[in-house]
C-alpha positions as a printed Julia matrix, in Angstrom:
466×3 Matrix{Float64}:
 -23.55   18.86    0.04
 -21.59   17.2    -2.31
 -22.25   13.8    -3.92
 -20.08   10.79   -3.44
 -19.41    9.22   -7.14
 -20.38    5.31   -7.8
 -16.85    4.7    -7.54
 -16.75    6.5    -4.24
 -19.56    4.7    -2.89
 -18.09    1.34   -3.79
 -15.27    1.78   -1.05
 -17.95    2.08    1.65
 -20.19   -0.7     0.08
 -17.28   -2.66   -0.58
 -16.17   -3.04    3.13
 -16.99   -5.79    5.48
 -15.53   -6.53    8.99
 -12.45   -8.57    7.41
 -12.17   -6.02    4.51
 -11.75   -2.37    5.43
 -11.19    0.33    2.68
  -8.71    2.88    4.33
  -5.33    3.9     3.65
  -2.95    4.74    5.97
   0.33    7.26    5.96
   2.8     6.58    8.7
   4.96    9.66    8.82
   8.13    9.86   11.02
   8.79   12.84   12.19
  11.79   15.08   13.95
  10.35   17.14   16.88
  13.25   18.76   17.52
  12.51   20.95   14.64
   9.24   22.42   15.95
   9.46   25.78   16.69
   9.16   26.19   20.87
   9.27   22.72   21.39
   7.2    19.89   20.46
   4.04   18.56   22.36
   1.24   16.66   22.17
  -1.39   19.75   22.46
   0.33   22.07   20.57
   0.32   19.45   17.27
  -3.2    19.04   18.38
  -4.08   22.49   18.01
  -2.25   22.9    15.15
  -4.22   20.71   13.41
  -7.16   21.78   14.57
  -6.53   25.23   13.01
  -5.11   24.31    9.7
  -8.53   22.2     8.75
 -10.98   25.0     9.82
  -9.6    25.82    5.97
 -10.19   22.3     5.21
 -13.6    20.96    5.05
 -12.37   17.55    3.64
 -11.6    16.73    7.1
 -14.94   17.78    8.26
 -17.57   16.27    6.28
 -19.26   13.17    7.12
 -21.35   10.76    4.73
 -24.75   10.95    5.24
 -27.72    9.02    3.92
 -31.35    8.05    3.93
 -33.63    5.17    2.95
 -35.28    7.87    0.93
 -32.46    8.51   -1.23
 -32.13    6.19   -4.13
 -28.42    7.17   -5.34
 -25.58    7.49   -3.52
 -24.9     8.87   -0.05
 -23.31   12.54    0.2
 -21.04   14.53    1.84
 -22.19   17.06    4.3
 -20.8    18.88    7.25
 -20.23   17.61   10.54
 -21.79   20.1    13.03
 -20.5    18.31   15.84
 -16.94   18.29   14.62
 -14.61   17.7    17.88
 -10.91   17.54   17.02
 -10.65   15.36   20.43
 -12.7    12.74   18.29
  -9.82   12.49   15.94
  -6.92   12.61   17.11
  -5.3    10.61   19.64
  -1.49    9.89   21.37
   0.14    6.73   22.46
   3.34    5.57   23.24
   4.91    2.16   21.68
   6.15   -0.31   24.31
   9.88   -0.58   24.9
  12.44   -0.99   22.95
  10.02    1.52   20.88
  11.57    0.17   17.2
  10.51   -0.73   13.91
   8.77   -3.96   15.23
   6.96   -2.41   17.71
   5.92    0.86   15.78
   4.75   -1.63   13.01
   2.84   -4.15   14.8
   0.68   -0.8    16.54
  -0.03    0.16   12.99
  -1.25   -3.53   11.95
  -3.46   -3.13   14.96
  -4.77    0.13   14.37
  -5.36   -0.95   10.48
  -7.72   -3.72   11.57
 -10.08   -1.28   13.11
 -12.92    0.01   11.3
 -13.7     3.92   10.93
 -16.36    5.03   12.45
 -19.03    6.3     9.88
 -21.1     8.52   12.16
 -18.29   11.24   12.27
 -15.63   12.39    9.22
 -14.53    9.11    8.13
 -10.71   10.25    8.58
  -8.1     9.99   12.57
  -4.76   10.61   13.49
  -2.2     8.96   15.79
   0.35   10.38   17.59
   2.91    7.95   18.47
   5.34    8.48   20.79
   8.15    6.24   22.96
  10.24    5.55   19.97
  13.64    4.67   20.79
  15.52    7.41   18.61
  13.81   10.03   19.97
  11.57   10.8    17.02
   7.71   10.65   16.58
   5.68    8.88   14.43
   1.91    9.64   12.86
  -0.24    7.23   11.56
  -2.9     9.3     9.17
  -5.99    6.93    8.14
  -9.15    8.11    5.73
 -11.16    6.13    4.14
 -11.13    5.42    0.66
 -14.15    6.59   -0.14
 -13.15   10.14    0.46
  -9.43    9.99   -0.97
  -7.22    8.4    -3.56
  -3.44    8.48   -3.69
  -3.71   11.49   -5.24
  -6.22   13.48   -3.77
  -4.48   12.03   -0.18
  -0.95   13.48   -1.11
  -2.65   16.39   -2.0
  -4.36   16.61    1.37
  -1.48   15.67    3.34
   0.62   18.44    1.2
  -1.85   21.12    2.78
  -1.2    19.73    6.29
   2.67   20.57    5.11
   5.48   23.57    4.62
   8.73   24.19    3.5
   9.55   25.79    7.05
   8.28   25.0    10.51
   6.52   27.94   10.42
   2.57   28.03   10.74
   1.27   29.55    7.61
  -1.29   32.36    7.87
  -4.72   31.25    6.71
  -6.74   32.87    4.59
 -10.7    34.26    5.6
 -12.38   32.94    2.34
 -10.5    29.26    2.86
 -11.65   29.55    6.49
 -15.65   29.72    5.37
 -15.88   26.98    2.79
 -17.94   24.07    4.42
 -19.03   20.79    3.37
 -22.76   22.39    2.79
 -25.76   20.55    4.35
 -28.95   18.72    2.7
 -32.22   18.19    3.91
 -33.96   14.88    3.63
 -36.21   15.87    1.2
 -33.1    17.45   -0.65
 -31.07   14.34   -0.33
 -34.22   12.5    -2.16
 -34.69   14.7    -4.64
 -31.78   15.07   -5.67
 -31.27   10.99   -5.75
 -34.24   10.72   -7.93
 -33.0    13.25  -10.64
 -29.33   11.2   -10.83
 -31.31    8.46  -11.33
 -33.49    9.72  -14.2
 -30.22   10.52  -15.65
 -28.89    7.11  -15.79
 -30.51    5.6   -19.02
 -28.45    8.75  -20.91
 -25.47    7.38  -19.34
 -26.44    3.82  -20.11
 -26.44    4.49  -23.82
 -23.57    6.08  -23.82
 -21.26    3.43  -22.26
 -22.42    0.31  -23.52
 -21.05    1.05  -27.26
 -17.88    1.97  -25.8
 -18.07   -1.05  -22.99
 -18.83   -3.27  -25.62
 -15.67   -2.7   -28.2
 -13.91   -3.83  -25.14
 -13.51   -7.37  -25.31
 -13.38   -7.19  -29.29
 -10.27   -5.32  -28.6
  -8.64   -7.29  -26.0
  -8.73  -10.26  -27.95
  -6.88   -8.65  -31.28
  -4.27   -7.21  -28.53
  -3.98  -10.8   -27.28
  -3.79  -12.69  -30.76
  -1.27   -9.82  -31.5
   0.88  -10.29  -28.17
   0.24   -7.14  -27.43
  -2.41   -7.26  -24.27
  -2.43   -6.41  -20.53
  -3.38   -9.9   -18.37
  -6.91  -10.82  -18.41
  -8.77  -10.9   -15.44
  -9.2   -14.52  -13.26
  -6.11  -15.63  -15.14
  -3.71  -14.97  -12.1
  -1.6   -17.92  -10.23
  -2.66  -18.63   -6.68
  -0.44  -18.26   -3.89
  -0.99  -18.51   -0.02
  -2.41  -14.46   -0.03
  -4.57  -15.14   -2.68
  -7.51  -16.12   -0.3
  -9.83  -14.44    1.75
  -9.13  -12.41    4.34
  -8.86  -11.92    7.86
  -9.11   -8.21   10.12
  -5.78   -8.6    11.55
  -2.77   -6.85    9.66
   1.11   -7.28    9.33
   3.03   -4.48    8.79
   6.64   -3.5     7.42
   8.23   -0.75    6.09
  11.34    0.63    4.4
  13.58    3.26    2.33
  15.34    2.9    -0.65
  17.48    5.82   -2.39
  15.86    7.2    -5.51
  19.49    8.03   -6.43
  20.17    4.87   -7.22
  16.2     3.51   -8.38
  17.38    6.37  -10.6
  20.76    5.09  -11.71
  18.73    1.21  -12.57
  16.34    3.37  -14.6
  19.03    4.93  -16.77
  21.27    1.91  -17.33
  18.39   -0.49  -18.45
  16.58    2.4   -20.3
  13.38    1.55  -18.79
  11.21    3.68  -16.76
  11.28    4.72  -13.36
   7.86    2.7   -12.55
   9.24   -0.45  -14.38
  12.29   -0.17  -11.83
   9.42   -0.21   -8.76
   7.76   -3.15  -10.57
  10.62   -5.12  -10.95
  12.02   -4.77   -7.61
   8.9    -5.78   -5.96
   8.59   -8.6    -8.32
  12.22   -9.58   -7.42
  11.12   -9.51   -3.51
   8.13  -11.32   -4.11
   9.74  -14.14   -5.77
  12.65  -14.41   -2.9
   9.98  -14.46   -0.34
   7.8   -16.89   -2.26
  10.6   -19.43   -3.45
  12.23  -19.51   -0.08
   9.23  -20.61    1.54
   8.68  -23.02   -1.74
   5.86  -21.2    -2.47
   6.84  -19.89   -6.0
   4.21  -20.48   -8.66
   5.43  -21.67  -12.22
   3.09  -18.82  -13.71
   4.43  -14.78  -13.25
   2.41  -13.21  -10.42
   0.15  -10.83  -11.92
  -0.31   -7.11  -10.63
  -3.24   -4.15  -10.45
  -1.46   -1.01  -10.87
  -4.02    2.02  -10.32
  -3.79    4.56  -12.8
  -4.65    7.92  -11.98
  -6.98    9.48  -14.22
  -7.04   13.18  -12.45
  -6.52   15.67  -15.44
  -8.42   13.32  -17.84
 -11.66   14.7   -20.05
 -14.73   13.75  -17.45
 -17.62   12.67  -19.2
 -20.46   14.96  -17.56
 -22.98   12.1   -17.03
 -20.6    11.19  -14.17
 -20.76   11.94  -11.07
 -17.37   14.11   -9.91
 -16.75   12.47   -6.78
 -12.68   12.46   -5.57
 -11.46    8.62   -6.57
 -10.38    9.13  -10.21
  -8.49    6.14  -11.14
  -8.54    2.94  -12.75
  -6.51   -0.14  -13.0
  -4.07   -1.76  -15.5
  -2.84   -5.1   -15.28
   0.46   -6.43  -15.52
   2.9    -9.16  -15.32
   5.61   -9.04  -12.67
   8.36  -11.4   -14.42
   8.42  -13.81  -11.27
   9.51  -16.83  -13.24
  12.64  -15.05  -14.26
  15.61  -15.77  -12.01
  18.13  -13.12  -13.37
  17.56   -9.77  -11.94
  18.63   -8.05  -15.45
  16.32  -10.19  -17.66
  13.91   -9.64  -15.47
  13.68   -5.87  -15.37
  13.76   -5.94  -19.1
  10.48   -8.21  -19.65
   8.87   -6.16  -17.01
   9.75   -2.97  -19.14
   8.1    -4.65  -22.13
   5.48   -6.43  -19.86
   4.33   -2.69  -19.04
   4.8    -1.08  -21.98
   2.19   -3.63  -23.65
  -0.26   -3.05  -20.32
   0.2     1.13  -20.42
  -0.74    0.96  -24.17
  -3.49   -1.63  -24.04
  -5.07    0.39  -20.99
  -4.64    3.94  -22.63
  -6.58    2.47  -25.79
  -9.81    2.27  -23.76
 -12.19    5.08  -22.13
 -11.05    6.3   -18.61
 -14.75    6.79  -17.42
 -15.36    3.47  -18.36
 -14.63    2.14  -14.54
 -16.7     5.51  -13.01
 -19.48    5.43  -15.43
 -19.98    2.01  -14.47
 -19.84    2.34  -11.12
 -22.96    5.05  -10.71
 -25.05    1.81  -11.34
 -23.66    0.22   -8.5
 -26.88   -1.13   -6.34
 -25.88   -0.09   -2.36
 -27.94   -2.37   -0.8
 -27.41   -5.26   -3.3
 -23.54   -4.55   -3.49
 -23.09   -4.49    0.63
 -24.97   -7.97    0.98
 -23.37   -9.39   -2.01
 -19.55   -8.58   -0.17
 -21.1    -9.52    2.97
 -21.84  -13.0     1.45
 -18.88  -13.48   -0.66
 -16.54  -12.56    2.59
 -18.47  -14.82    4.56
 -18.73  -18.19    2.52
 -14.8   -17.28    1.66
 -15.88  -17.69   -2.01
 -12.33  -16.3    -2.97
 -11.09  -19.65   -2.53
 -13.76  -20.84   -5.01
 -12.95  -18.88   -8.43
  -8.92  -18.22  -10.06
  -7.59  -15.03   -8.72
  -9.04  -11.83  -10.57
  -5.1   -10.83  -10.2
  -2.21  -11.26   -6.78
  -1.8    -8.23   -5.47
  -1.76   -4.43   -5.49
   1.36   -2.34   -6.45
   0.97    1.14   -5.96
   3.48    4.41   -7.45
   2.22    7.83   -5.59
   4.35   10.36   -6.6
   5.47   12.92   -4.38
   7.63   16.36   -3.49
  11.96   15.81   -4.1
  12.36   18.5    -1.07
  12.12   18.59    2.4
   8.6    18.79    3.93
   7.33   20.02    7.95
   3.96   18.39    8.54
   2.27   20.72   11.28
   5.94   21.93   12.06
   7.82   18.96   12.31
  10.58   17.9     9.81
   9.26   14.76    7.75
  12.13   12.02    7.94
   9.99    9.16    5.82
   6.58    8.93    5.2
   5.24    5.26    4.06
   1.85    4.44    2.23
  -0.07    1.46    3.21
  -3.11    0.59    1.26
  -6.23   -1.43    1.45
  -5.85   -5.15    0.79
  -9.17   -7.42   -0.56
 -10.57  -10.83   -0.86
  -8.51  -13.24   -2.96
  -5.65  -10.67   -2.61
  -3.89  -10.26    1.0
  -0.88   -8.04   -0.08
  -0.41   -4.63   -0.96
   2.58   -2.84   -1.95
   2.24    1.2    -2.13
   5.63    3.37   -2.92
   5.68    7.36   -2.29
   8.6     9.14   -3.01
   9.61   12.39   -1.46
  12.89   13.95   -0.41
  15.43   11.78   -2.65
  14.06    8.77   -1.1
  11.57    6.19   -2.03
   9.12    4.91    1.02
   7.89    1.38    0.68
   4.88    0.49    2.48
   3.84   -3.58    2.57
   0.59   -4.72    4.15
  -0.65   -7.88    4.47
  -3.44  -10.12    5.62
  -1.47  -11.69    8.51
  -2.8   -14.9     8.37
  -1.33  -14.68    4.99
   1.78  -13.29    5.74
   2.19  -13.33    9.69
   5.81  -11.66    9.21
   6.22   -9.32    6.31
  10.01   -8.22    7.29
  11.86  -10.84    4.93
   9.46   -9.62    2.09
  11.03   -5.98    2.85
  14.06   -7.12    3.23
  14.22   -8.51   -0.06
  13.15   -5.15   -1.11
  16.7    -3.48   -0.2
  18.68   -6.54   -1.61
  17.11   -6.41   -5.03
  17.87   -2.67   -5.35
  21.2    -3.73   -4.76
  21.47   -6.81   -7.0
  20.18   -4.73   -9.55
  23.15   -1.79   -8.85
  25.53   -4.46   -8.99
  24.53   -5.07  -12.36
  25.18   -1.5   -13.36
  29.01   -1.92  -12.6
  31.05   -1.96  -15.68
């Protein structure tokens, strides 16, 4: 068995009804590449071969009233692929619209927890002849990371099925006993005052040093300080759903004629969408929106106190520039906007977020988010910040997922209480896939906000003419 982390944990206890913690890939696909022809069974099968090597895609989260930490991982003895994965066909015409609005329905749908928390969609009936797969795990079992690097193990530089190895093929997820489960609860818990003494004297230089960063004009946005706009509420199950590409070529070319970095580029044309969208609907606030931008922390020193688990990130906090009209001066006060952020977070202790989060009470935690979502108390406090912006890195070649040549693959994350919109980027190939999902009650058509996407790119390549 393997533990699930406090931060781990916090996805599951985190999610209510309205608020569910998954991400999503939607990967388009060419099946005239698969070797023999493509079907429904053989993909299937494929599949189902490839994770015997995988037990990530096998393990379930178990748990017992007995058990006073958090729940574990263990192996699903059951495991039937025919649980997972599943085909449908988009109605006619079979575009964008209709590819995206099956997504948004799909996304509103819980996982089911008795069984790997993790499905697949085949979607077929598009009108160009291709075929799309929607890829959803929860985020208690993945980050951006650790799902890229999942996903990259579903993929190959050919169509051709790699051989698997016999030692991959008998790792499993393990197994624990109740009385195993319990135990081994009760010793993480005897371990917690250690812990305890060693974060609070780092937890507690915190605030000392935010406000010298902030007298010095030289700190990331403080928490609750955020302008409300009309996603900055609580939220609803149902989803909207849009999508794009841009060329990293020419992200690439903005980067190196503003001297910035290729992440303030991101930021500043989603800032530049938001504020179309918001100001044509007269919705702009006076105040810059204000952004969480997870941080990986994969590679960091792990303090041993902490539980491993897979989610190993943390967030930073940063302006978006959306009271800037020009495009130019824009991406240069995001540039400095993020350089003051990347150095104020990188000043404080990466396990802070983790070590914190082993103390997470589950029962307390899942009735506190089960009240807050139902009194809509997001309305009732200034938003913590507007929205999510995620940057997963990703491969600059071509990829086959189960034999099929990827044509775009877009990220859509979770979105939360007080914050109905999230923005997640992956770039792979030589192009950059934007993936916007919304509360749709919030934002019922999320096409202009995409839109805006591909006409700030090119506002901002206009500006590199001589």
């Amino acid at each position: 068995m393997e533990r699930l982390s406090g931060l781990d944990a916090s996805f599951l206890y985190l999610e209510t009804r309205s608020q569910l913690m998954h991400i999503i890939g939607l990967i388009e696909l060419d099946p005239e590449t698969v070797q023999g022809g493509y079907s429904f069974a053989k993909m299937r099968d494929e599949l189902e071969r490839r994770i015997g090597a995988l037990p990530t895609f096998r393990r379930k989260v178990r748990d017992s009233i007995l058990n006073l930490d958090h729940p574990v991982w263990v192996e699903d003895r059951n495991f039937d692929i025919e649980r997972h994965v599943h085909r449908v066909a988009v109605p006619a015409p079979g575009g964008q619209q209709e590819l995206a609005d099956f997504c948004a329905h799909i996304a509103g749908v819980p996982l089911d927890r008795s069984k790997p928390l993790w499905e697949m969609w085949v979607i077929e009936g598009l009108a160009d002849g291709k075929i799309a797969v929607l890829l959803r795990m929860h985020h208690a079992g993945v980050d951006g990371v650790t799902a890229s690097d999942l996903l990259a193990q579903l993929c190959t530089l050919t169509p051709e099925p790699p051989e698997l190895d016999e030692v991959s093929l008998s790792h499993t997820a393990g197994d624990s006993s109740l009385i195993g489960l319990a135990a081994d609860g009760a010793l993480q818990i005897a371990r917690r005052p250690l812990s305890f003494a060693r974060l609070l004297p780092k937890t507690a230089q915190v605030p000392f040093e935010w406000v010298s960063r902030a007298l010095r004009g030289e700190a990331m946005p403080a928490p609750f300080r955020a302008p409300r706009t009309p996603f900055n509420k609580s939220i609803t199950p149902h989803r909207s759903i849009a999508y794009t590409q841009v060329s990293l070529t020419d992200l690439k070319r903005i980067k190196d004629h503003f001297g910035v970095k290729l992440n303030d580029v991101v930021l500043s044309v989603c800032a530049g969408a938001l504020r179309n969208y918001l100001d044509d609907r007269g919705e702009l606030p006076e105040q810059p929106l204000v952004a969480m931008v997870p941080v990986s922390v994969h590679g960091d020193n792990d303090d041993d106190l902490v539980t491993q688990g897979t989610n190993k990130v943390t967030g930073m906090f940063t302006k978006l520039a959306t009271d800037v009209a020009d495009p130019v001066e824009r991406i240069t006060t995001i540039g400095e906007q993020v350089r003051k952020s990347k150095d104020h977070h990188g000043s404080m202790d990466s396990n802070l977020l983790r070590g914190w989060a082993q103390f997470i009470p589950p029962a307390t935690m899942g009735l506190a988010m089960k009240l807050y979502s139902s009194n809509e108390l997001a309305e009732h406090h200034p938003p913590v910040f507007n929205l999510v912006i995620s940057n997963v890195p990703g491969p600059d070649f071509p990829l086959f997922y189960l034999g099929a040549k990827i044509d775009a693959m877009y990220p859509l994350g979770p979105v939360f209480h007080g914050s109905g919109v999230n923005i997640t980027v992956f770039s792979q190939n030589g192009q950059l896939n934007i993936g916007a999902i919304a509360c749709k009650e919030h934002v019922p058509d999320p096409w202009p906000l995409v839109r805006a996407f591909e006409h700030e790119v090119k506002s901002l390549l206009e500006a590199c003419d001589p």
